[in-house]
C-alpha positions as CSV (number, residue, x, y, z in Angstrom):
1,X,61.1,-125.7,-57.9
2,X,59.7,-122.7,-59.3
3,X,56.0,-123.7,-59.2
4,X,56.6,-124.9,-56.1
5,X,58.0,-120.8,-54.4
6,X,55.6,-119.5,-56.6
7,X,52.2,-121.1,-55.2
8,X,53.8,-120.7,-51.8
9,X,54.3,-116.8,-52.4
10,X,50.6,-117.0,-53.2
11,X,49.6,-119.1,-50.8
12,X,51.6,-116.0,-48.4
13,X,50.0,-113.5,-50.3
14,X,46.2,-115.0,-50.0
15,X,46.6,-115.2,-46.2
16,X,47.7,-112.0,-45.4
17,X,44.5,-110.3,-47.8
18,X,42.3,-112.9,-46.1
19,X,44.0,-111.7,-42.0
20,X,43.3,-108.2,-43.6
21,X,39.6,-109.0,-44.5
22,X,38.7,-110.3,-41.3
23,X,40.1,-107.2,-39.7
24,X,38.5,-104.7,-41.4
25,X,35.2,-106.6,-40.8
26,X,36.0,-107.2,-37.3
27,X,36.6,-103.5,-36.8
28,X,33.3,-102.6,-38.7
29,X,31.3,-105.1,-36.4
30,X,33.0,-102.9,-33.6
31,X,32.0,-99.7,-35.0
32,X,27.9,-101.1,-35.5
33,X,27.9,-102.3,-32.3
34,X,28.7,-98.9,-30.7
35,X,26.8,-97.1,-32.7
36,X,23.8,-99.0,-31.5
37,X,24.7,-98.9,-28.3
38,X,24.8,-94.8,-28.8
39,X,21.1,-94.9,-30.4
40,X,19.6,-97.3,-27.9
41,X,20.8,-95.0,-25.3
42,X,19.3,-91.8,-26.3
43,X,16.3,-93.9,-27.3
44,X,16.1,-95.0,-23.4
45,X,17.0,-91.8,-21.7
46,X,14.3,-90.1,-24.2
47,X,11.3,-92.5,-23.5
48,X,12.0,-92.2,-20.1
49,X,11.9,-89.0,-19.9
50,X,15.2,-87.9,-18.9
51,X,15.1,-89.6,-15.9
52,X,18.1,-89.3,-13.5
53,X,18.0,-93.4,-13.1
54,X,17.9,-94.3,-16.4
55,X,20.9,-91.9,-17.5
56,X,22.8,-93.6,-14.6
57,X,21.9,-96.9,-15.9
58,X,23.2,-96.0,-19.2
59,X,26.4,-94.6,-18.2
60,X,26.8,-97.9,-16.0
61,X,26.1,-99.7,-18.9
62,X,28.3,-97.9,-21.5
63,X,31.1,-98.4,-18.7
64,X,30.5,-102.6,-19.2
65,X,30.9,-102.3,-22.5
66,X,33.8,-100.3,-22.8
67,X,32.3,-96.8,-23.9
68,X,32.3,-93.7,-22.4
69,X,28.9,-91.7,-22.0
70,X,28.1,-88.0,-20.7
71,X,25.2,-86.3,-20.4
72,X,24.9,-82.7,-20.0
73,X,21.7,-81.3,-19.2
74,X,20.8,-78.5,-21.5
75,X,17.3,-77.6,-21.0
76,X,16.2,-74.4,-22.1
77,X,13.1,-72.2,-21.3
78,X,10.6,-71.3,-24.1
79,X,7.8,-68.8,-23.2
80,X,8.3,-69.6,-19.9
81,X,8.4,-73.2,-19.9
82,X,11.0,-75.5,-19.6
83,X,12.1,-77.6,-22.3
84,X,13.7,-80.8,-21.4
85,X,17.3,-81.1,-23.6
86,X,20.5,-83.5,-23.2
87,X,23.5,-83.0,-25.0
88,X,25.1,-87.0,-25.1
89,X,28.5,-87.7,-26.2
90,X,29.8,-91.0,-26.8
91,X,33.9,-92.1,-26.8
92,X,34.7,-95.5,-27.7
93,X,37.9,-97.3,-28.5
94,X,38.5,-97.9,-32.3
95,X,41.8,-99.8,-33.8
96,X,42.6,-102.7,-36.7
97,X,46.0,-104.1,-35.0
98,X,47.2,-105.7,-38.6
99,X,47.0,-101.7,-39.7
100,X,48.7,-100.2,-36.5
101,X,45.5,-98.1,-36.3
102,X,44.1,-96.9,-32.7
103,X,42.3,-94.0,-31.6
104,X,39.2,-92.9,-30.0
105,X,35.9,-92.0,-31.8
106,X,33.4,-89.6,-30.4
107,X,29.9,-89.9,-31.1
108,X,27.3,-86.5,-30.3
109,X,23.6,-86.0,-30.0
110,X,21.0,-84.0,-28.9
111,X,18.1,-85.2,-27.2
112,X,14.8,-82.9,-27.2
């Protein structure tokens, strides 16, 4: 009878490490993804040349996936030319539910 409560506290044990595991991973593959949501984002707005479409696009598209983008416009003039500049920030949802974690994560950048 002892084996028995023994391998089944085990057993308990070994599936609650393994429902941790899979959280923490699952929370990481979160995290990646928005991340490289955030760089391919600025990569798009930047090749395009700061176009108003494509930052429109991307804030549409960050909306789909459940992030939220702003741009601010921060060009700057440099011996009498205008430099093109965006600040981007990034919020995203983060949270392990096995850890009662939950909060949002900001992400910045600067685009020159």
């Amino acid at each position: 009878m002892r084996t028995i409560l023994s391998t089944f506290m085990i057993v308990i044990v070994l599936a609650f490490a393994a429902f941790g595991s899979f959280s923490l991973v699952f929370a990481n593959v979160k995290v990646t993804n928005a991340e490289n949501f955030f760089e391919s984002a600025c990569s798009e707005m930047e090749n395009c040349y700061y176009d108003e479409d494509v930052i429109e696009k991307c804030i549409a598209k960050a909306d789909e996936e459940g992030y939220k983008l702003s741009v601010v416009d921060e060009s700057y003039d440099l011996y009498g030319e205008k430099v093109p500049a965006l600040y981007v920030k990034m919020t995203y949802p983060f949270s392990i539910p096995l850890f009662n974690v939950s909060k949002d994560i900001e992400i910045n950048g600067y685009i020159n």
